[in-house]
C-alpha positions in Angstrom: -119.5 46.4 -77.3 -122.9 46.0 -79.5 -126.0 46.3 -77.9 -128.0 42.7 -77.8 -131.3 43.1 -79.7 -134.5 42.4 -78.4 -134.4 39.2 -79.1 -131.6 38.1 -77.1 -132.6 40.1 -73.8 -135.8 38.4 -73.7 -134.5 35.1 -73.9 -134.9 34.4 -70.2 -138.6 35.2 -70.2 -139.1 34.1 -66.6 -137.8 36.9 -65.0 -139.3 39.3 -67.1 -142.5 38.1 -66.1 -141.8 37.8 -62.3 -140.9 41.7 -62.7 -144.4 42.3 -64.9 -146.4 40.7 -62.3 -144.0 42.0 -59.1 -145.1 45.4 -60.7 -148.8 44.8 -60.4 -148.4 43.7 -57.1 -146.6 47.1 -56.6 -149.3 48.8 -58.5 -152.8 47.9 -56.5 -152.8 50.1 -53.5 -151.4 53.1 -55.1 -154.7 54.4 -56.6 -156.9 53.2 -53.5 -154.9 56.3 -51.8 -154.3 58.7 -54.6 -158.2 57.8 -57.0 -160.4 55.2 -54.6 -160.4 56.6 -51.1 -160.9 60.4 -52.1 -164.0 59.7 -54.9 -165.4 57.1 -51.9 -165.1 60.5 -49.5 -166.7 62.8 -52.6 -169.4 60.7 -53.0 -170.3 61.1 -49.1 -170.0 64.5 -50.1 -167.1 65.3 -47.5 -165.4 68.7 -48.4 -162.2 69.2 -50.9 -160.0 70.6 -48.3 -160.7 67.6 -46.1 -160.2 65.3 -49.3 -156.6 67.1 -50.1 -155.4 66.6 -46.8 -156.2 62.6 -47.6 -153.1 63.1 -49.9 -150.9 62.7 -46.7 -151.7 59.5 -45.4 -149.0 58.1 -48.5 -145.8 60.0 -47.0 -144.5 56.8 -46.5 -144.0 56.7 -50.2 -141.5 59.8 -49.8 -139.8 58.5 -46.5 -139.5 54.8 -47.2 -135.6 55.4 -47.7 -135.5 55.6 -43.9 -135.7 52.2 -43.2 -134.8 50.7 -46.9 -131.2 50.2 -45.3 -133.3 47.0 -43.9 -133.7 45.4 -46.9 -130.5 45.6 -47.9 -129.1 44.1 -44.4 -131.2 41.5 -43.1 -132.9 38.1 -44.6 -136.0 37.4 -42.4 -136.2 33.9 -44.0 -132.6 32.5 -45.0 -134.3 29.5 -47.0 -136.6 31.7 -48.7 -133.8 34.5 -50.0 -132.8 38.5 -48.6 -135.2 40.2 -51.5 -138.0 37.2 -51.7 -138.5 37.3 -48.0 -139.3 41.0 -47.9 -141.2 40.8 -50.4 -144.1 38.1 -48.9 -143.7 40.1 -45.5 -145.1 43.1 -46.6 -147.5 41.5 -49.5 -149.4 39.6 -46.6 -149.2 42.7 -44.8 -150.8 44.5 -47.4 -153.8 41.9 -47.4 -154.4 42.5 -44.2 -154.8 46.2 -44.8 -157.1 45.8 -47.5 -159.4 43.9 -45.3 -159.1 46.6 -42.7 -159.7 49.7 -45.1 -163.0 47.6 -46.0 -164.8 48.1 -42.5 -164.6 51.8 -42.5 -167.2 54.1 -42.7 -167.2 57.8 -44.0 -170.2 58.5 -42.3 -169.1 57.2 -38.5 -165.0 57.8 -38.8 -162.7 59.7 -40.8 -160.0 58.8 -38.8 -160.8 55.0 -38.9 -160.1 55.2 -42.7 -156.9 57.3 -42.1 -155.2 54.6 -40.0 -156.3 52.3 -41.9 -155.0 54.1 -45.1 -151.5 55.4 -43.3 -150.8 51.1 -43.0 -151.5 50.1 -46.3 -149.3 52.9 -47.5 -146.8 52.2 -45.4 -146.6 48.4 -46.3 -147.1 49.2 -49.8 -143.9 52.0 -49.3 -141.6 49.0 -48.4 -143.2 46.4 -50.9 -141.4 49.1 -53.3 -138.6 49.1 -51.8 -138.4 45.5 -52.0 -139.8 45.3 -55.5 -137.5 48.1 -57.0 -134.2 46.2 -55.3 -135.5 42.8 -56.9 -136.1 44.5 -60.2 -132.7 46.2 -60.6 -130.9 43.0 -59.3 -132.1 40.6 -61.3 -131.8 42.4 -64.7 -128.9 43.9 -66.1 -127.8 47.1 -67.5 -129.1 46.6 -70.7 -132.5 44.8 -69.8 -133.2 47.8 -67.1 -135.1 50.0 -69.5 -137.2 47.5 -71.3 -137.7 45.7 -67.2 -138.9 49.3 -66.0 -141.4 49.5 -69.0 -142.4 45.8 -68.5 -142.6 46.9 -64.3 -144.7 49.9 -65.0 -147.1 48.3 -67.2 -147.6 45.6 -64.7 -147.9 48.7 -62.0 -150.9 50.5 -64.4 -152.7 47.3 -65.0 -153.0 47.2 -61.2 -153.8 50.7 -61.1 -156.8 50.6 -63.2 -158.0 46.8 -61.2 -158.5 49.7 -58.4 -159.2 52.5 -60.2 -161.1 51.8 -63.4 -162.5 48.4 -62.6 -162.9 48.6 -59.0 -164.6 52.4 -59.5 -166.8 50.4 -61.9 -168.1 47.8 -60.2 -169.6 50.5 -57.5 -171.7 52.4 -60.0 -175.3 51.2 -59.0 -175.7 51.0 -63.1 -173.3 47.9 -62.8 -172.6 46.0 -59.7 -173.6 48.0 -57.4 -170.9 46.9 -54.8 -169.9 49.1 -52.2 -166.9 50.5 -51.7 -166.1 48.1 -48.7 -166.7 45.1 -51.1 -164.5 46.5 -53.3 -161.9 46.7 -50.8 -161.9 43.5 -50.4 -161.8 42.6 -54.0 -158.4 44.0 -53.8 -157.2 42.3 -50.7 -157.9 38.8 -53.0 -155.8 40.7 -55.9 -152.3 40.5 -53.9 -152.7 36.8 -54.1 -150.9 37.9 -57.6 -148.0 39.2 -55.8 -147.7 36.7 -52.9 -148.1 34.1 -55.6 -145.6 35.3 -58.0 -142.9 35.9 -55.1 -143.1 31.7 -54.2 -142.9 31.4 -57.8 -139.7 33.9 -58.6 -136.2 33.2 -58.3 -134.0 35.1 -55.7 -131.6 37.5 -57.6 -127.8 36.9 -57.4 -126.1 39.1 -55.5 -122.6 38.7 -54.8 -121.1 42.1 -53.9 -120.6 42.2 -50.0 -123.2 43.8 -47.8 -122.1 46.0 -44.8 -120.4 44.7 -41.9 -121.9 47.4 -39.5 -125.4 48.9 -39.1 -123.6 52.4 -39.5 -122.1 51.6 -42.6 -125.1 49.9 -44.3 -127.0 53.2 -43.2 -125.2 55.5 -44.1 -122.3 54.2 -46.6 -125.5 54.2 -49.0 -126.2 57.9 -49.2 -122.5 59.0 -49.1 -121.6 57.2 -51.7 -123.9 58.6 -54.0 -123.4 61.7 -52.9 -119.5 62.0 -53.4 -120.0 61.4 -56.9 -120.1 64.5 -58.9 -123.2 66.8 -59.5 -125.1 64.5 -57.2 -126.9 67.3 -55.6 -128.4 68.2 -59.3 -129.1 65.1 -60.1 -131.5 64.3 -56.9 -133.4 67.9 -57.5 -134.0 66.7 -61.1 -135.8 64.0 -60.0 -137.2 65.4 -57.3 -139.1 68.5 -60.1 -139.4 66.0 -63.4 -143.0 64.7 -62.6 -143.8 67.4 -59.8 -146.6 69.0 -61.8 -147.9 65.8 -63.2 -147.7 64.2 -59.7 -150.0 66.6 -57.9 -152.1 67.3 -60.9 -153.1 63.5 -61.0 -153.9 63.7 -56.8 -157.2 65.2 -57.5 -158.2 63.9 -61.0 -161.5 61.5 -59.2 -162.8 64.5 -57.2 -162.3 66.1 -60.2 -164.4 64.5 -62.5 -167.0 63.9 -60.1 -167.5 67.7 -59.7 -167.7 67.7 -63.5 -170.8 65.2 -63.1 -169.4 61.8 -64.4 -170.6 58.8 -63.1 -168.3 56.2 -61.8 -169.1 54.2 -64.5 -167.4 56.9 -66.9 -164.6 57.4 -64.7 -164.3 53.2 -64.4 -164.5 52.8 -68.3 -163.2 56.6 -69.6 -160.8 57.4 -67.6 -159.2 54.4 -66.0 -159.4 52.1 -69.1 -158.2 54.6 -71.7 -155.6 55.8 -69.2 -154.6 52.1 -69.3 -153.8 51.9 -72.4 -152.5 55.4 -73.6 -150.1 54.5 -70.5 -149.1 51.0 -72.2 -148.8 52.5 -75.5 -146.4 55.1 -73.7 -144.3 52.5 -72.2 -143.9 51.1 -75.4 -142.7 53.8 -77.3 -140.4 55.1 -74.0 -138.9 51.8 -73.5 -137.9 52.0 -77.4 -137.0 55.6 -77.3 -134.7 54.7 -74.3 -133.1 51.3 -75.9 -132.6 54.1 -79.4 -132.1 57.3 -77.9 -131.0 56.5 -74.9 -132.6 58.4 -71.1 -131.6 62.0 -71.8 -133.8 62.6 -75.2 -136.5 60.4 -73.5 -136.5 62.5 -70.6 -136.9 65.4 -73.0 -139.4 64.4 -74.6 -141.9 63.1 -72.1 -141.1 66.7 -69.6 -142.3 68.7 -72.4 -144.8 66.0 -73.2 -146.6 66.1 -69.5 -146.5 69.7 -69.6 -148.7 70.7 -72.2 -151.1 67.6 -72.0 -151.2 68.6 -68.0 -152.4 71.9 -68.9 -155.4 70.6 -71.3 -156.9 69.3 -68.0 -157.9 73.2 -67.5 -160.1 72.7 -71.0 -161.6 70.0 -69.9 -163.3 71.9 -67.3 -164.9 74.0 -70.1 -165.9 71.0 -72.3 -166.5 68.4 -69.8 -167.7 65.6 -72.7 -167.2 61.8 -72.5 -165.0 62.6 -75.8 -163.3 65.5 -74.7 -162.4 62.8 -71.5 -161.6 60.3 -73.4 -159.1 62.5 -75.6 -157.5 64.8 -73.3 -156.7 60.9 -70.6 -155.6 59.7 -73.7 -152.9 62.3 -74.4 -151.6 62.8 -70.7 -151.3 59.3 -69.6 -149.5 58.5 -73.1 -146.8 61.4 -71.9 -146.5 60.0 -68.7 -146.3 56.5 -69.4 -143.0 57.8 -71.8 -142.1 59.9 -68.5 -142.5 57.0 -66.1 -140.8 54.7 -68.0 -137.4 56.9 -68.5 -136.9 58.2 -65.0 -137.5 54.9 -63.2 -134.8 53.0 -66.1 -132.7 56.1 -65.5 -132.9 55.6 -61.3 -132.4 52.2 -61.7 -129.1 52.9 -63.9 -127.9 55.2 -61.0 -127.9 52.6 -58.6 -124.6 50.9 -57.1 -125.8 47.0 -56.8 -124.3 47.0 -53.4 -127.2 49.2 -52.1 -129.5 48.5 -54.5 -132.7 48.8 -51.7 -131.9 51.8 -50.3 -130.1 53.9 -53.1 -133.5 53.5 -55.2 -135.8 53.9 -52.3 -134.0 57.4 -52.0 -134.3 58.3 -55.8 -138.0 57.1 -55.4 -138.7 58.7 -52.5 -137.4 61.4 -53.6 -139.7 61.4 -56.8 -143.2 61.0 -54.9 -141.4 63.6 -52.6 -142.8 66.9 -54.5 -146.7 65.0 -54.6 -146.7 64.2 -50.9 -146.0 66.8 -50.0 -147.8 69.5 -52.1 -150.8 67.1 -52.7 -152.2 67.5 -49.3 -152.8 71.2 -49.7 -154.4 70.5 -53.1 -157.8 70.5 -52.2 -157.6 74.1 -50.4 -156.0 75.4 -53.3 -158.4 74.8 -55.9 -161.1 76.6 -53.4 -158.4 79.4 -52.7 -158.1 79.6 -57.0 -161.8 79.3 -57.1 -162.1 82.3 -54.8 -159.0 84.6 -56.1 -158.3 83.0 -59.4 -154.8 83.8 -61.5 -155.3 83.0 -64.9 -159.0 82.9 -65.8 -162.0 83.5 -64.0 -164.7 82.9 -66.3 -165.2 79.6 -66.0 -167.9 77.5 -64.0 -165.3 75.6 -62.4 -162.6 78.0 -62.5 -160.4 76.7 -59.5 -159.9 73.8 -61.1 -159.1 75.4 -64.3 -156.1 77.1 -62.1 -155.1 74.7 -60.7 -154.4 72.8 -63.7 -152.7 75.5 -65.1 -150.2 76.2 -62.6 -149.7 72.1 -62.2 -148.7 72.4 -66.3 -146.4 75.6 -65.4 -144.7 73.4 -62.5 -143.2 71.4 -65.1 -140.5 74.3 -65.7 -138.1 73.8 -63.3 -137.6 70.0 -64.0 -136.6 70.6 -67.9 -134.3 73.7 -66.7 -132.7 71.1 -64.7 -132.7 68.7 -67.1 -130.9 70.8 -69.0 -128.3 71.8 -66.8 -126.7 67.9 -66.8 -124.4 66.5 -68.9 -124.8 64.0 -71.4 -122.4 61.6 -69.1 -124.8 61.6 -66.5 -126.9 59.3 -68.6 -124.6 56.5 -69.5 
């Protein structure tokens, strides 16, 4: 059978906007826990260690395939449809954490903005879960990879609302908001994703869901793992973005230390991240419709590597320019990255557990950050004290640690390598 071209998948333009704007929606609190929250903390001058350990208030992201199984079973609201119904559940819920984030204080309660930061990850955990099922249900095989490009750029224009705008606004050069008011600048943003779900239509799903609450459990899990080299498979994407995960977890405390202002982080790094990361998804959502996931894959793993590794420069020549280039370069890789392993997760999925079969490849991908993340801040003062690989630097933990974060890339290629071309098709 012949591929359709371009112009016959996006004949139904409606549903490739619902997932474009579903993606935003997605998008929004992930940098208020991994960019927003930690330079708010930096800027009160709390320590890195404390900072790093900030990192594990998002394990929802890496555990959400607990309760995905939910999704898949139950329709809160028949009227309203299984996926749509999920959706405005946890996008109101989201709003409401928002609102709470914005009456913390660093000064008066760490643990204030903790709780508050544990439930808007864990709302904004399941939103993905309901988002990702939507996404690979209502597109088919061959509009997944150009859906997952148009999801992710919906998903990084969110990201830099929080991150590049909403760091922007707070610089007293500009604005001068506060971070609280920016907080709640973002509760008003999921209006795009609550707005969008009344708008969408519920995706057709006719394959039968599980008579028992063991089966839909577990049934999910088993039957992707009877299928062969399964086991391979989850560790790949468990290691591809490993080192690019955790490298990005202290990128704001990062440049603070390096003296930007949040204005240069709002405009520098957030808006030319943008769009190096859109240019990315363009050229990875045409590499996978040309080459197909596996040379995509290859070529974004190597990709991250070495631009991960230029961060360690960039503690050397610490330049608007030198920002400018080296955000560029990495988020371009990424974006490529990004764009092939969530098309690729999306083509391993069986539609009859669409929910929780993703949230476990998903989960399974933030697994490594989560994880590691947390200890990230006591690492760079552990490299600063005992550094590895160079020690003449002014900010040599951080040269380290960006280092090793480029050298973590390794094992996901050697895995990569390991599977077979059928894998991918």
């Amino acid at each position: 059978m012949n591929k359709k071209s371009f112009a016959e998948i996006l004949k139904s333009p409606k549903k490739f906007i619902t997932v474009f704007l579903l993606g935003f929606s997605s998008g929004l609190p992930i940098m208020v826990v991994y960019g927003s929250i930690k330079l708010w903390l930096r800027r009160y001058e709390i320590d890195l260690p404390k900072i790093g350990l900030f990192s594990w208030i998002a394990v929802a992201y890496s555990f959400n395939f607990l309760w995905a199984f939910l999704f898949d079973r139950y329709t809160p609201f028949k009227k309203v449809g299984r996926r749509r119904s999920w959706l405005l559940i946890t996008q109101v819920l989201l709003m409401g954490s928002f609102v709470l984030l914005a009456l913390g204080d660093p000064n008066k309660s760490l643990t204030f903005i903790a709780v508050a930061g544990i439930l808007l990850c864990f709302f904004s955990a399941s939103q993905d879960v309901a988002v990702d099922a939507y996404r690979n249900e209502i597109l088919n095989s061959e509009e997944l990879g150009i859906g997952a490009s148009l999801g992710v750029y919906g998903y990084r224009v969110a990201m830099w609302v929080a991150s590049g705008f909403g760091i922007w606004v707070v610089d007293k050069e500009t604005w001068n908001w506060s971070f609280n008011q920016m907080f709640l600048m973002l509760a008003a943003f999921m209006l795009v994703g609550i707005l969008t779900t009344l708008w969408s239509d519920e995706p057709e799903n006719s394959l039968p869901k599980e008579k028992s609450f063991v089966g839909s459990v577990v049934n999910p899990f088993i039957e992707f793992l009877k299928r062969e080299r399964a086991l391979l498979i989850l560790v790949f994407i468990f290691c591809f973005k490993l080192g690019d995960s955790i490298a990005g977890s202290m990128s704001r405390p990062f440049y603070a230390d390096l003296g930007f202002s949040n204005a240069d982080i709002g405009k520098i790094a957030s808006t030319v991240g943008l769009f190096s990361t859109l240019a990315g998804l363009i050229v990875g959502g045409s590499l996978i419709y040309k080459l197909g996931y596996r040379v995509t894959l290859w070529f974004a793993g190597i990709g991250q590597a070495v631009t991960t590794g230029m961060f360690a420069l960039l503690a050397t020549y610490s330049t608007n320019t030198d920002l400018a280039k080296i955000v560029f370069l990495e988020d371009f890789t990424s974006g490529i990255g990004t764009a092939a392993l969530v098309g690729f997760m999306g083509h391993l999925t069986n539609k009859r557990f669409t929910a929780s079969q993703y949230a476990l490849f998903a989960s399974l991908a933030s697994l490594g950050r989560t994880l590691f993340s947390g200890a990230a801040g006591k690492m760079i003062v552990h490299l600063k004290e005992s550094p590895i690989f160079a020690s003449s630097s002014a900010h040599v933990g951080y040269v380290n640690f960006y280092i090793m974060c480029a050298l973590l890339a390794i094992p996901g290629l050697l895995f990569l390598a390991m599977m077979r071309k059928e894998e991918f098709e």
